[in-house]
Biotite code that builds the C-alpha atoms (Angstrom):
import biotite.structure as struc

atoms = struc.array([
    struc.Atom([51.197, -16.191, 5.482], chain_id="A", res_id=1, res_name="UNK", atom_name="CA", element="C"),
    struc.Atom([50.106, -16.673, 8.976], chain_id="A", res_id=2, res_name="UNK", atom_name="CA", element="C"),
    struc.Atom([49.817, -12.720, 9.652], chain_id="A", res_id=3, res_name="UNK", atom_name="CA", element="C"),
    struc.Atom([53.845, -12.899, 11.772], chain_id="A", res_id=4, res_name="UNK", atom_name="CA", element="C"),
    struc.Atom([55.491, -10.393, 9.175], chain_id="A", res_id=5, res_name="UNK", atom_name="CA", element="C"),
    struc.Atom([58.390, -9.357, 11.852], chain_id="A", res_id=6, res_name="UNK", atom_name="CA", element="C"),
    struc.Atom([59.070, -12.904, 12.509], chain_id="A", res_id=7, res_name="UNK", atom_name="CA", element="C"),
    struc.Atom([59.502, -13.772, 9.347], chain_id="A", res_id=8, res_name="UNK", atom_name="CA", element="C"),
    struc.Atom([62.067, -10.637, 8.406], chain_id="A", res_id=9, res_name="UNK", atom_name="CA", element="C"),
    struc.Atom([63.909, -11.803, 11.533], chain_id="A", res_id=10, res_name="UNK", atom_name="CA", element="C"),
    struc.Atom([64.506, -15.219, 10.088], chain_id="A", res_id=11, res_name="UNK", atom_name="CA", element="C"),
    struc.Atom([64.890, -14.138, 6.725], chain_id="A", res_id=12, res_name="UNK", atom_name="CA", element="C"),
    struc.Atom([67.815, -12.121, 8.121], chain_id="A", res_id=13, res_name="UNK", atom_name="CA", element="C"),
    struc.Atom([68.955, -15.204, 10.120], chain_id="A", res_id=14, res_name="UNK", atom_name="CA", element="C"),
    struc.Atom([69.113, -17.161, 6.964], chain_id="A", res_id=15, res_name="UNK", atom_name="CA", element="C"),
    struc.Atom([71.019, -14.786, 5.121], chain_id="A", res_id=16, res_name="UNK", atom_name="CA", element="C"),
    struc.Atom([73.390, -14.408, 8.075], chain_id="A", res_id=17, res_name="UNK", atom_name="CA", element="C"),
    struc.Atom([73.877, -17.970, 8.115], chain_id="A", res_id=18, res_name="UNK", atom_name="CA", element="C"),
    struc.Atom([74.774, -18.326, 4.364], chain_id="A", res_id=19, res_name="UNK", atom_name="CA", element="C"),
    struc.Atom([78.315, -19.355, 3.527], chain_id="A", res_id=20, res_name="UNK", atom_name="CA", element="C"),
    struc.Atom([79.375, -16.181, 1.447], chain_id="A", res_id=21, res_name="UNK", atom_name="CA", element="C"),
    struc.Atom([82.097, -19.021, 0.008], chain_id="A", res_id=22, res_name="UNK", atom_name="CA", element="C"),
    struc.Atom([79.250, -21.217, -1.324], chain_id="A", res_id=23, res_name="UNK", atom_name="CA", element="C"),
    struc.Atom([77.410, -20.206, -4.591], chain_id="A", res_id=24, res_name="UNK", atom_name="CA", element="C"),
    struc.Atom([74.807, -22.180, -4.288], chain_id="A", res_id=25, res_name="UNK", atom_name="CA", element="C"),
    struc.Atom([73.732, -21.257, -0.310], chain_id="A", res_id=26, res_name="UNK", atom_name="CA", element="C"),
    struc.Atom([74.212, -17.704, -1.376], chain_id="A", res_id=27, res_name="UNK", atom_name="CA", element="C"),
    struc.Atom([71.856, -18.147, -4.718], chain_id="A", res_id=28, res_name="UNK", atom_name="CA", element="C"),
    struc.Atom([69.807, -20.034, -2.820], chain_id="A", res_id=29, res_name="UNK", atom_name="CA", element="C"),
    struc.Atom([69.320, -17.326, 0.253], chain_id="A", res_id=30, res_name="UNK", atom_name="CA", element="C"),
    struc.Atom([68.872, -14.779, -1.989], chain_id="A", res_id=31, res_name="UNK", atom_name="CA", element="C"),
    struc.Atom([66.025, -16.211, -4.004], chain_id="A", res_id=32, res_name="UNK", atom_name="CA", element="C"),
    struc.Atom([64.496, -17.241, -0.606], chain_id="A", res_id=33, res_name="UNK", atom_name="CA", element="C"),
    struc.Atom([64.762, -13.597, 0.414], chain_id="A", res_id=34, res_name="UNK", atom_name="CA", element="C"),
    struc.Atom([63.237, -12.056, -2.849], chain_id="A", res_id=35, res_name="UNK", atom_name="CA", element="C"),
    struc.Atom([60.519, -14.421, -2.435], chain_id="A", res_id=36, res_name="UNK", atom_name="CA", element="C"),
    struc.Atom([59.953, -13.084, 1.005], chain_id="A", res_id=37, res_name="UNK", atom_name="CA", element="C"),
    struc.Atom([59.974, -9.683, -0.410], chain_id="A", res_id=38, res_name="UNK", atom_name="CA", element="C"),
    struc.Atom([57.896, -10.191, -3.361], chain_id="A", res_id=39, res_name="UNK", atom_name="CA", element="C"),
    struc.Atom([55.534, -11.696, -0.993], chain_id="A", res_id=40, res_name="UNK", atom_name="CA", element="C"),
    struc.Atom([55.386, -8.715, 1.305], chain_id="A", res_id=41, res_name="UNK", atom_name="CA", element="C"),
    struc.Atom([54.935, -6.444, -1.754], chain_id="A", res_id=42, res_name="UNK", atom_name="CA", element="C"),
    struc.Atom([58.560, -4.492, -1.468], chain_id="A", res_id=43, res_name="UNK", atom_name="CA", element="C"),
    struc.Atom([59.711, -5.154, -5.051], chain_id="A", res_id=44, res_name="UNK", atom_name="CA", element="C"),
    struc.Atom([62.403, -2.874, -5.382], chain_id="A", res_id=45, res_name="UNK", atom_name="CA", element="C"),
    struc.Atom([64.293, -4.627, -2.847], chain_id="A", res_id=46, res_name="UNK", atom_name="CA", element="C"),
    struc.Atom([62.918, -7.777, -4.252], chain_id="A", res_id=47, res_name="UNK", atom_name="CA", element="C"),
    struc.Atom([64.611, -6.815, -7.837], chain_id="A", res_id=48, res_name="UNK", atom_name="CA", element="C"),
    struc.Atom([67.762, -6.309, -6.358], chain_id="A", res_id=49, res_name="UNK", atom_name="CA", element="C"),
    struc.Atom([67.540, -10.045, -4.678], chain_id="A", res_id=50, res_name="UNK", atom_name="CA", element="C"),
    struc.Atom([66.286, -11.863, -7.765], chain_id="A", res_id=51, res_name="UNK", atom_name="CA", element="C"),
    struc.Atom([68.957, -10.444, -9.773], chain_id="A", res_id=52, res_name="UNK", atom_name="CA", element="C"),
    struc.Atom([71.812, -11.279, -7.478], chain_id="A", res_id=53, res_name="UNK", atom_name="CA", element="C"),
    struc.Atom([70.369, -14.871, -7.497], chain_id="A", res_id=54, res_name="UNK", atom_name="CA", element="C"),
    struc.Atom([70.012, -15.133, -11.165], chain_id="A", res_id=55, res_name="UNK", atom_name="CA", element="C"),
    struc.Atom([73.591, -13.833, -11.952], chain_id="A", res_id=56, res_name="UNK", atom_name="CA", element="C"),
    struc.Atom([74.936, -16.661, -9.557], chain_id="A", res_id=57, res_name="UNK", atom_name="CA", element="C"),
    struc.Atom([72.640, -19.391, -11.109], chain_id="A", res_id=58, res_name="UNK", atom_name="CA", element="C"),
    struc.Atom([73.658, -18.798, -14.079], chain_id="A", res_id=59, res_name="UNK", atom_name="CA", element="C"),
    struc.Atom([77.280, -18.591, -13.744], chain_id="A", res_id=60, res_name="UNK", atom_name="CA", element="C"),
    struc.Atom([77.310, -21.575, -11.340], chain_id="A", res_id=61, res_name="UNK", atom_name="CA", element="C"),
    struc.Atom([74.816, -23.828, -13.313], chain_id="A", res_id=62, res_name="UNK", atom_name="CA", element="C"),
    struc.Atom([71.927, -23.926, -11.321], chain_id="A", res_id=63, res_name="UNK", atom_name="CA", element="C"),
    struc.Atom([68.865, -23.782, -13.496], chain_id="A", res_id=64, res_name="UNK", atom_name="CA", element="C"),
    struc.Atom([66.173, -24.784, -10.454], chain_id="A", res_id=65, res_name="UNK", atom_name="CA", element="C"),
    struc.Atom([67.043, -21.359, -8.813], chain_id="A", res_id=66, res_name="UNK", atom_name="CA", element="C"),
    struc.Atom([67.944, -19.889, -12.102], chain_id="A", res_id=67, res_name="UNK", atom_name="CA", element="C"),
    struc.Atom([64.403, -20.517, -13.429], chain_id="A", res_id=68, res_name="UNK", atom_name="CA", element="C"),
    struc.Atom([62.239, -19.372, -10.111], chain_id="A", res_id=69, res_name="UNK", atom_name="CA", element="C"),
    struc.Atom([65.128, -15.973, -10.179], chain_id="A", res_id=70, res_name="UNK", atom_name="CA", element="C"),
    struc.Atom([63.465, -14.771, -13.264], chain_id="A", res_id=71, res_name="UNK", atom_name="CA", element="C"),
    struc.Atom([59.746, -15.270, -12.251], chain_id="A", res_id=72, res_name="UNK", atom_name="CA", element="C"),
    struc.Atom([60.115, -12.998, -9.202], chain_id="A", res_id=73, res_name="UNK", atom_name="CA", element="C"),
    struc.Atom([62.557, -10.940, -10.810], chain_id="A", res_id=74, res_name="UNK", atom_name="CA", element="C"),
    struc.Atom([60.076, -10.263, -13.410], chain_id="A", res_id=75, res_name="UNK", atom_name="CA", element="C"),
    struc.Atom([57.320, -10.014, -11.043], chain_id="A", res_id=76, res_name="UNK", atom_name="CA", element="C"),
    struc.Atom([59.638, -7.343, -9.358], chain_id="A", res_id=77, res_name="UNK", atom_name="CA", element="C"),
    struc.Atom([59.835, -5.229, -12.553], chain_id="A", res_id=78, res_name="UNK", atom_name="CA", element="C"),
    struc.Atom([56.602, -5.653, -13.661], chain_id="A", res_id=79, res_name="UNK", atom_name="CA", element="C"),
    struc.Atom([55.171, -3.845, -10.404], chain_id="A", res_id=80, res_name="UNK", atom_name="CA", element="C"),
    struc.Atom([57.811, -1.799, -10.663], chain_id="A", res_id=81, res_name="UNK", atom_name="CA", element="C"),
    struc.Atom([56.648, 0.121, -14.082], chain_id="A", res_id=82, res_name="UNK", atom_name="CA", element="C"),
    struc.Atom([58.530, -2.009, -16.639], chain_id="A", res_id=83, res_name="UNK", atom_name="CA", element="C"),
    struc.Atom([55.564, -5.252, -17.601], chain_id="A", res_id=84, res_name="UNK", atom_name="CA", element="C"),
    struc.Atom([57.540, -5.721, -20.939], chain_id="A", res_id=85, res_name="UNK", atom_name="CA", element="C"),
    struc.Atom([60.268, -6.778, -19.317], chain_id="A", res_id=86, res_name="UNK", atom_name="CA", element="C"),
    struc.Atom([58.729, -8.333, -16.637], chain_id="A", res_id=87, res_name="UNK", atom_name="CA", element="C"),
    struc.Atom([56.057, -10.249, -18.790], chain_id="A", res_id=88, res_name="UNK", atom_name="CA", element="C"),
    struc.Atom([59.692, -12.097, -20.819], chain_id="A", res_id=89, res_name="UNK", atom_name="CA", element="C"),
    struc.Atom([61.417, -12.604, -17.598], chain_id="A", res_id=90, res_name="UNK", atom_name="CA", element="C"),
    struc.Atom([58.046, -14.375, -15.839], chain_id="A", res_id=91, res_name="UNK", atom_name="CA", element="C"),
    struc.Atom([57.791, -16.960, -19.135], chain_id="A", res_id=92, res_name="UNK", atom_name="CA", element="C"),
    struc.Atom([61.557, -17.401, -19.572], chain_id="A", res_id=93, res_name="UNK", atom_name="CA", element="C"),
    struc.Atom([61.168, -18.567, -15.896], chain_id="A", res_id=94, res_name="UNK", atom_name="CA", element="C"),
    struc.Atom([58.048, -20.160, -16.450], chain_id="A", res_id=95, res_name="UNK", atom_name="CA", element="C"),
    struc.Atom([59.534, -22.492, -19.209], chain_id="A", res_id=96, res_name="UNK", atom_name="CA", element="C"),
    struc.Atom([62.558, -23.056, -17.561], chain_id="A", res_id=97, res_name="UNK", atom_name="CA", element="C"),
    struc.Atom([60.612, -24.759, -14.451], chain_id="A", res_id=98, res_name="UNK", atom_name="CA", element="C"),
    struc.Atom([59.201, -26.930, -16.821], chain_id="A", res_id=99, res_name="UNK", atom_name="CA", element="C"),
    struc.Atom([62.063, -27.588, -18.019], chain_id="A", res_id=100, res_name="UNK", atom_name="CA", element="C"),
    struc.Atom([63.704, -28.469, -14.656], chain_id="A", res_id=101, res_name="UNK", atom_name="CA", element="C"),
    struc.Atom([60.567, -30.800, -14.422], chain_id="A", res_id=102, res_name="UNK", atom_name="CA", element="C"),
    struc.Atom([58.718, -29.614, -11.650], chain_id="A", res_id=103, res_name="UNK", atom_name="CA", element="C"),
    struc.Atom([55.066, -27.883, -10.904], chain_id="A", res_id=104, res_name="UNK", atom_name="CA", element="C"),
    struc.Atom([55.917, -27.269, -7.781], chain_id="A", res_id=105, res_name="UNK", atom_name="CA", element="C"),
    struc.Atom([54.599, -23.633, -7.168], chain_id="A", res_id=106, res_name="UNK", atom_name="CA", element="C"),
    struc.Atom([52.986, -23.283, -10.920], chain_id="A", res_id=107, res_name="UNK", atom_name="CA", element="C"),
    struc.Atom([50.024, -21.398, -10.045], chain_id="A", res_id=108, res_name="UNK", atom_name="CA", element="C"),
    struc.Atom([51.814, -18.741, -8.497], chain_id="A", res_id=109, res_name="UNK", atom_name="CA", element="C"),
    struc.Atom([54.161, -18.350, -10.839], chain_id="A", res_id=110, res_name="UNK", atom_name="CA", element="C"),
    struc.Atom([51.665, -18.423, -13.630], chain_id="A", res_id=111, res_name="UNK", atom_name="CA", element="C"),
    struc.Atom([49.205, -15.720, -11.559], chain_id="A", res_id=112, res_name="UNK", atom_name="CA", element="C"),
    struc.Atom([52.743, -13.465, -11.619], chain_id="A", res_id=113, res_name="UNK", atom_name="CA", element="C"),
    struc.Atom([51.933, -13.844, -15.453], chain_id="A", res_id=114, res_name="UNK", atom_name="CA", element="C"),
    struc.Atom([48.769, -12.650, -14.941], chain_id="A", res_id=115, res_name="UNK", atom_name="CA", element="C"),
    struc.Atom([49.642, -9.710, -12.938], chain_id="A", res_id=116, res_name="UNK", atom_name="CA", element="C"),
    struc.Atom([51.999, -8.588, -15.092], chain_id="A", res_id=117, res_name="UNK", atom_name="CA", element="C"),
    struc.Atom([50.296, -8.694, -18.403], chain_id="A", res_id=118, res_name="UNK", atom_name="CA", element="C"),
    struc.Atom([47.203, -6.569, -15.987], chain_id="A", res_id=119, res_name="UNK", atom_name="CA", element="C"),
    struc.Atom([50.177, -4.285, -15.446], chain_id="A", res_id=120, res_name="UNK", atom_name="CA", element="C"),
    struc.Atom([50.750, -3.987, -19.270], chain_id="A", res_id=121, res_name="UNK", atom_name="CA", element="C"),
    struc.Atom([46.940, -3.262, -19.750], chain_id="A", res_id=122, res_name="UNK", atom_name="CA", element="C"),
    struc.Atom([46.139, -6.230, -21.354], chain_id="A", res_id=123, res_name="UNK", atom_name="CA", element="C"),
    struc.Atom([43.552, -7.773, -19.288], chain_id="A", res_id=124, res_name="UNK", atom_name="CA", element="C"),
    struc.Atom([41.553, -10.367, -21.509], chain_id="A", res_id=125, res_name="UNK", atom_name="CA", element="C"),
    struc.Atom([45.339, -12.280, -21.703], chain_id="A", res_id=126, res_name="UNK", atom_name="CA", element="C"),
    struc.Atom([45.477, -11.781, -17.924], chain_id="A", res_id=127, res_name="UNK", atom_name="CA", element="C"),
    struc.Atom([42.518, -13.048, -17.411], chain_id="A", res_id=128, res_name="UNK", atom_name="CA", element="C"),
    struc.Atom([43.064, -16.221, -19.522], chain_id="A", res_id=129, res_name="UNK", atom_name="CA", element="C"),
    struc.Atom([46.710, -16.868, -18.373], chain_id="A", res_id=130, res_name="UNK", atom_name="CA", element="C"),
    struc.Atom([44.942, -16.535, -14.146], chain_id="A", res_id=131, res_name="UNK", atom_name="CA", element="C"),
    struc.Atom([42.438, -19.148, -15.494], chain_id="A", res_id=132, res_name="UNK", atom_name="CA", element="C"),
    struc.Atom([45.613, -21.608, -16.466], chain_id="A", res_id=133, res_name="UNK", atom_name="CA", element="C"),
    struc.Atom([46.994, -20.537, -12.855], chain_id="A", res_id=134, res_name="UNK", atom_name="CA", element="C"),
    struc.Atom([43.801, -22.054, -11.415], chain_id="A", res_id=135, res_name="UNK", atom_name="CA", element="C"),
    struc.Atom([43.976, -25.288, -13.725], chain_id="A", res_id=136, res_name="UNK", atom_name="CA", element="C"),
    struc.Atom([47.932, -25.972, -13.737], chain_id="A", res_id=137, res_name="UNK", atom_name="CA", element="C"),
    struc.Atom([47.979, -27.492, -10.191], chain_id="A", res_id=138, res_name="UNK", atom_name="CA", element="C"),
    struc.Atom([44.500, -27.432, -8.251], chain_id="A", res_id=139, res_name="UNK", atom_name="CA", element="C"),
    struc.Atom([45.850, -29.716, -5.621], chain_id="A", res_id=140, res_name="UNK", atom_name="CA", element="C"),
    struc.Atom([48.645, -26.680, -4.954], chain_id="A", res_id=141, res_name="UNK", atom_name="CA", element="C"),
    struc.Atom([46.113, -24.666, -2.209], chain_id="A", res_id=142, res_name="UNK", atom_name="CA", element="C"),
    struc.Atom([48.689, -22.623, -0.569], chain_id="A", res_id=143, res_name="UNK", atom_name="CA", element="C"),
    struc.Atom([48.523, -20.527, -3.470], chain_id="A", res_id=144, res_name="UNK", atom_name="CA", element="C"),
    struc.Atom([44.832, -20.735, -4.649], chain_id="A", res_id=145, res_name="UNK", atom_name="CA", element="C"),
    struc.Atom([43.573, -17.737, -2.205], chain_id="A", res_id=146, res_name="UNK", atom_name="CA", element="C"),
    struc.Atom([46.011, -15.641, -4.285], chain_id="A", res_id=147, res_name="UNK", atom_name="CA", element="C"),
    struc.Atom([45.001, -16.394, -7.674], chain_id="A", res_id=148, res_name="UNK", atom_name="CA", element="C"),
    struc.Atom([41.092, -16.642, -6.526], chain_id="A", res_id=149, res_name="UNK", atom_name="CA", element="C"),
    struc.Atom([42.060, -13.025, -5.455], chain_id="A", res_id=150, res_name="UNK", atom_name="CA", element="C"),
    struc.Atom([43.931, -11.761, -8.489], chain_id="A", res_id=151, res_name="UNK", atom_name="CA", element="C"),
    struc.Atom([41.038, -13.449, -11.133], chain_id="A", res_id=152, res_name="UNK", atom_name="CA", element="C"),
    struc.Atom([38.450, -11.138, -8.772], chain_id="A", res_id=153, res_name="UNK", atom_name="CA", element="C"),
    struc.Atom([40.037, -8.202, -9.243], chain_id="A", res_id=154, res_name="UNK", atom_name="CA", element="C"),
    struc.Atom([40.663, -8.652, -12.469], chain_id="A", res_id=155, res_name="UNK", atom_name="CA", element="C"),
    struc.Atom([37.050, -10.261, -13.122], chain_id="A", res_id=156, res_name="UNK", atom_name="CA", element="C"),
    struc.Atom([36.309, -6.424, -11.300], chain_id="A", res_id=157, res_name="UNK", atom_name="CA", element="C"),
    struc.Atom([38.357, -4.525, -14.416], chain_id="A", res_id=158, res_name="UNK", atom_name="CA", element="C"),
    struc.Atom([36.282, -6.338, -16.508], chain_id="A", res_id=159, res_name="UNK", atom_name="CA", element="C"),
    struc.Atom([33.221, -5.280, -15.677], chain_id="A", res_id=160, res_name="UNK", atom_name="CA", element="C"),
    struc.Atom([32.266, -8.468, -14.184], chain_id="A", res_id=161, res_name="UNK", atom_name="CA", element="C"),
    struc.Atom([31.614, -7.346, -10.458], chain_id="A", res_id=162, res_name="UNK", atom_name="CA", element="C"),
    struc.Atom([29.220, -10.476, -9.438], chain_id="A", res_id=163, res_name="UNK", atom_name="CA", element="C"),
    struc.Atom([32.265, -12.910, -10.336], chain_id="A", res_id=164, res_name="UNK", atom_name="CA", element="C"),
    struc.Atom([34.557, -10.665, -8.663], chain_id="A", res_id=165, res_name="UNK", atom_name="CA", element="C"),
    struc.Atom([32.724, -10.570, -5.546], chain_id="A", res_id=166, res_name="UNK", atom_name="CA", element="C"),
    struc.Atom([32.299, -14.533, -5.858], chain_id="A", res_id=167, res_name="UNK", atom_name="CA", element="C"),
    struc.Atom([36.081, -14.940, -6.096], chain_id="A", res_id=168, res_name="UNK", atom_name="CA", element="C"),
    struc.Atom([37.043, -12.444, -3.682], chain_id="A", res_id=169, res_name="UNK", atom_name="CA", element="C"),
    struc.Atom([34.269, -14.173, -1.145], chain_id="A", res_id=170, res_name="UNK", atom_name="CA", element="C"),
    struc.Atom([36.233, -17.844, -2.021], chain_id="A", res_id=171, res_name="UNK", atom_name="CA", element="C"),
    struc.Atom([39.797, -16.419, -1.255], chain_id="A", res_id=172, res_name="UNK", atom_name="CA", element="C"),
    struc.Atom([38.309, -15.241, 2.257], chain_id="A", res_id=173, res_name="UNK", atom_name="CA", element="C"),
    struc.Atom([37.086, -18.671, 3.005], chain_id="A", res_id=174, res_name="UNK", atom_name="CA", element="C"),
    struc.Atom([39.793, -20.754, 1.661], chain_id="A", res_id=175, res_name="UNK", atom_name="CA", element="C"),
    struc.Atom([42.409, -18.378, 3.541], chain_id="A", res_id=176, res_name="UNK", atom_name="CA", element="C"),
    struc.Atom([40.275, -18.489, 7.075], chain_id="A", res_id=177, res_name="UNK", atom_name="CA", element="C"),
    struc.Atom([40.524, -22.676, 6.174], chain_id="A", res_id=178, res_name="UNK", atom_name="CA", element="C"),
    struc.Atom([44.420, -22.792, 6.554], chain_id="A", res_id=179, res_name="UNK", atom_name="CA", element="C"),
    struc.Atom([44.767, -19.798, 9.054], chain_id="A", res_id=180, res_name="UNK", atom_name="CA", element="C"),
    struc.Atom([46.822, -17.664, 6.294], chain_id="A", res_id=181, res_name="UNK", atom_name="CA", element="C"),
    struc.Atom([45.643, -14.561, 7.989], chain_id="A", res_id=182, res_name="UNK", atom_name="CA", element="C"),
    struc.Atom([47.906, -12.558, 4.963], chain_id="A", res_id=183, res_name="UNK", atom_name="CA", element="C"),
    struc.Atom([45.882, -13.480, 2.589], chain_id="A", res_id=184, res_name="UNK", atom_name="CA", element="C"),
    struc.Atom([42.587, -13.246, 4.404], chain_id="A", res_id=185, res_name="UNK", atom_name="CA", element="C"),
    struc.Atom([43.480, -10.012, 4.969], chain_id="A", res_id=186, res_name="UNK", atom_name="CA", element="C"),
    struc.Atom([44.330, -9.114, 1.312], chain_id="A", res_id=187, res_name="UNK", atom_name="CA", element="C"),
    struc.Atom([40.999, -10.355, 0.072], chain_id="A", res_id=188, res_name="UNK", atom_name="CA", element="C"),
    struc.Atom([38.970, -8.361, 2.244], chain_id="A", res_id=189, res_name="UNK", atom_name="CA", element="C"),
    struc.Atom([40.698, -5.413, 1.173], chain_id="A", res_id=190, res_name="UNK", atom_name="CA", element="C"),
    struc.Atom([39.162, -6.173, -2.111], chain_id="A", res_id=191, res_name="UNK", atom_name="CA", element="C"),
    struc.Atom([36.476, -7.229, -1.345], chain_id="A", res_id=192, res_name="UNK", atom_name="CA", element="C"),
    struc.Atom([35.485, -4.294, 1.031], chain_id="A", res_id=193, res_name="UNK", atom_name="CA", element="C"),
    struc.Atom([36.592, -1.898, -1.775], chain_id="A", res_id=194, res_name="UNK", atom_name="CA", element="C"),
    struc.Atom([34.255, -4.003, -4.176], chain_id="A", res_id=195, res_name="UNK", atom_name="CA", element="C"),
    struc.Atom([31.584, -3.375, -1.556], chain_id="A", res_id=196, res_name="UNK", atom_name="CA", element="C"),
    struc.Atom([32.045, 0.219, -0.693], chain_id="A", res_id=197, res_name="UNK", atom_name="CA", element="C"),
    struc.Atom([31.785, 1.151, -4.442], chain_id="A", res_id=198, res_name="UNK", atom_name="CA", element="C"),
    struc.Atom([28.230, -0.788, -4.078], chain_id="A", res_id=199, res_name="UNK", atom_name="CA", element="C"),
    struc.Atom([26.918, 0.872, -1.180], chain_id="A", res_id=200, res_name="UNK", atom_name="CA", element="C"),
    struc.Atom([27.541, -1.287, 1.217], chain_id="A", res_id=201, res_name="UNK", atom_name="CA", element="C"),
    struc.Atom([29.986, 0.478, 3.343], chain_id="A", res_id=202, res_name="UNK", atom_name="CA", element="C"),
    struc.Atom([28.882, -0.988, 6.630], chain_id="A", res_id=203, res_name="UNK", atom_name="CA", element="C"),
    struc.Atom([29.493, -4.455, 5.864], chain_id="A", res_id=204, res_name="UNK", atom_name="CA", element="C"),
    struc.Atom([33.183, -3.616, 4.655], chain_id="A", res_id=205, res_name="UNK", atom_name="CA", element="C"),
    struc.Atom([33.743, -1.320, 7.574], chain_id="A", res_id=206, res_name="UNK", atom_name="CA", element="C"),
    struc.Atom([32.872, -4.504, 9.610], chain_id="A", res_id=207, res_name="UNK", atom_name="CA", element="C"),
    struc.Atom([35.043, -7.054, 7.912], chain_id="A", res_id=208, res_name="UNK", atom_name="CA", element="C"),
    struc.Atom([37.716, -4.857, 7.461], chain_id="A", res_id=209, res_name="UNK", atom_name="CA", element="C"),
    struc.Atom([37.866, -4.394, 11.010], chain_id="A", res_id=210, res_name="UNK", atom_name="CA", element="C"),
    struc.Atom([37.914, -7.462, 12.277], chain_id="A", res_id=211, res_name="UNK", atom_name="CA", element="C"),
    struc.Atom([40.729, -8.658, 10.193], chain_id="A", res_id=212, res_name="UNK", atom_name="CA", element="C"),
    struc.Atom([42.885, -5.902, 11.025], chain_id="A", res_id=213, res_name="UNK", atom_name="CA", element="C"),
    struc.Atom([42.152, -6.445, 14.509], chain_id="A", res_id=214, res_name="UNK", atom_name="CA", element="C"),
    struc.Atom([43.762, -9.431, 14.498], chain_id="A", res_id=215, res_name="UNK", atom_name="CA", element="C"),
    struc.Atom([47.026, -8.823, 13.984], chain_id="A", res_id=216, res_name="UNK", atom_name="CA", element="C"),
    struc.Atom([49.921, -7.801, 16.030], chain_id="A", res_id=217, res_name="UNK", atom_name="CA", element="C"),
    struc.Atom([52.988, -7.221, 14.422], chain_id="A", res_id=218, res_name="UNK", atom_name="CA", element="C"),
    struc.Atom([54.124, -6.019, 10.868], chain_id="A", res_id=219, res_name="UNK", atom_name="CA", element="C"),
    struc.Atom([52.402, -2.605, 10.686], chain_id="A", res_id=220, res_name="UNK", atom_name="CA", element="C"),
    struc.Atom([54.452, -1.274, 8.662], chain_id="A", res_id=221, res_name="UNK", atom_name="CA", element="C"),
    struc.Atom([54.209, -3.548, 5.337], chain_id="A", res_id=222, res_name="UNK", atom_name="CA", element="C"),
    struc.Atom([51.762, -2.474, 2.723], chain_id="A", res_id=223, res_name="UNK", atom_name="CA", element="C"),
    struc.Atom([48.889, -4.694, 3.044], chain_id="A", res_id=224, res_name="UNK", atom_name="CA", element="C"),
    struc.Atom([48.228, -3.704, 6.725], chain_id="A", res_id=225, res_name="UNK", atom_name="CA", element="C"),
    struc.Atom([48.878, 0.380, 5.570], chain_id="A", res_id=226, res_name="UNK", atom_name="CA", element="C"),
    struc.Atom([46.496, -0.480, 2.840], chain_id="A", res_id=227, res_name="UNK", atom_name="CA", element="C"),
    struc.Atom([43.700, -1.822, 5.551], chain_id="A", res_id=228, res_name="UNK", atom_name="CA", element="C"),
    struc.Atom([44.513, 1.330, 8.014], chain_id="A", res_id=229, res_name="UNK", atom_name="CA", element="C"),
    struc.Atom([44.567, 3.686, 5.480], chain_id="A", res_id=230, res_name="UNK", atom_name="CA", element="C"),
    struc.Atom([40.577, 1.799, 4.007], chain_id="A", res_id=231, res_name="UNK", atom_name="CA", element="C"),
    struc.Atom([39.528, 1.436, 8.015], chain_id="A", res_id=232, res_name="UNK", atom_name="CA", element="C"),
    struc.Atom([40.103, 5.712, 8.076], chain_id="A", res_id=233, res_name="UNK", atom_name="CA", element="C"),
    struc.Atom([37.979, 6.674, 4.691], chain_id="A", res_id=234, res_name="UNK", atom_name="CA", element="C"),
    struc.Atom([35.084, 3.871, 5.571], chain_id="A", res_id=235, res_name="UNK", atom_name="CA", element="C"),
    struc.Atom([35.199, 5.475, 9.083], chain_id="A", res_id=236, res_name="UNK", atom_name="CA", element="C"),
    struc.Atom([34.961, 8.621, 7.523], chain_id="A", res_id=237, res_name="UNK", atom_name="CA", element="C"),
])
């Protein structure tokens, strides 16, 4: 989140390394930690194979915490993968087996997967309600809230409704700048810059675009900084 995408493949790799192959639960556990990672970084078809290997141990060993959390990124995974259906009953399988468990402990993310899926299916009036109950669920859970401020703008955008886009997309910048999560600052002025481009303001997106990408030093090769070279190029252009 902090913009150090090589650092943290090199300690995801130390972590799964480090996992006692003779231990179900460490290796559930690593690889759930590692699809998470991946889902995170937008590389879902080696965050499908992850979830899946996590969810077969959790559920043959009994471990419904990991079990639950398996499915949500599993179905996120499939969902951006070309298959919503299956993703959208994988995400709330996972979604009520959290509650289950007892704990809203990353709830708004989960839920915003929801969201993104059911955008993925076409139906965006449900995604936009069900990213509205991502806001709500847990409002004191910030780490997330750039994110789903992010996902309602671009869905708010699909909608037609480009003034609450822009709003949302402008709050995910500032909120993201407030904790230093330079990933997701960086993710929102994509949007945002695209939303702005389309308005006529190419300058202004040029500029912020820019700057963000300017700031980092490592991980050019994940999507959201080839998505910011490859916008940098056509606004230069």
């Amino acid at each position: 989140m902090i913009g150090q995408a090589d650092a943290a493949r090199e300690r995801m790799a130390r972590m799964m390394e480090a996992a006692n192959e003779n231990n179900p639960y460490d290796m559930a556990l690593s690889s759930y930690c590692a699809a998470y990672l991946r889902v995170y970084m937008r590389e879902y078809k080696e965050a499908e194979a992850l979830a899946a290997r996590a969810l077969e141990l959790s559920e043959k060993h009994q471990f419904p915490y990991i079990a639950s959390l398996s499915r949500c990124f599993l179905g996120q995974a499939r969902a951006q993968l070309g298959r919503a259906t299956d993703g959208i009953v994988l995400i709330r399988e996972g979604l009520a087996g959290w509650l289950e468990v007892g704990s809203r402990v990353g709830l708004s993310v989960l839920t915003m997967y929801l969201a993104e899926a059911q955008e993925r299916e076409g139906a965006i009036v449900d995604a936009l309600e069900t990213v509205e109950q991502a806001l709500q669920v847990n409002p004191d859970e910030l780490v997330s809230r750039p994110e789903v401020l992010r996902t309602r703008g671009e869905l708010r955008l699909k909608h037609g409704d480009t003034k609450l886009a822009e709003a949302d997309l402008r709050d995910a910048i500032a909120l993201a700048r407030s904790m230093d999560a330079k990933a997701l600052e960086l993710r929102s002025t994509i949007s945002l810059a695209r939303l702005l481009d389309n308005e006529g303001n190419r300058i202004e997106a040029h500029a912020m675009v820019r700057e963000i990408y300017g700031w980092f030093t490592e991980g050019f090769d994940t999507r959201d900084l080839k998505d910011a070279k490859a916008l940098l190029d056509e606004l230069n252009g």
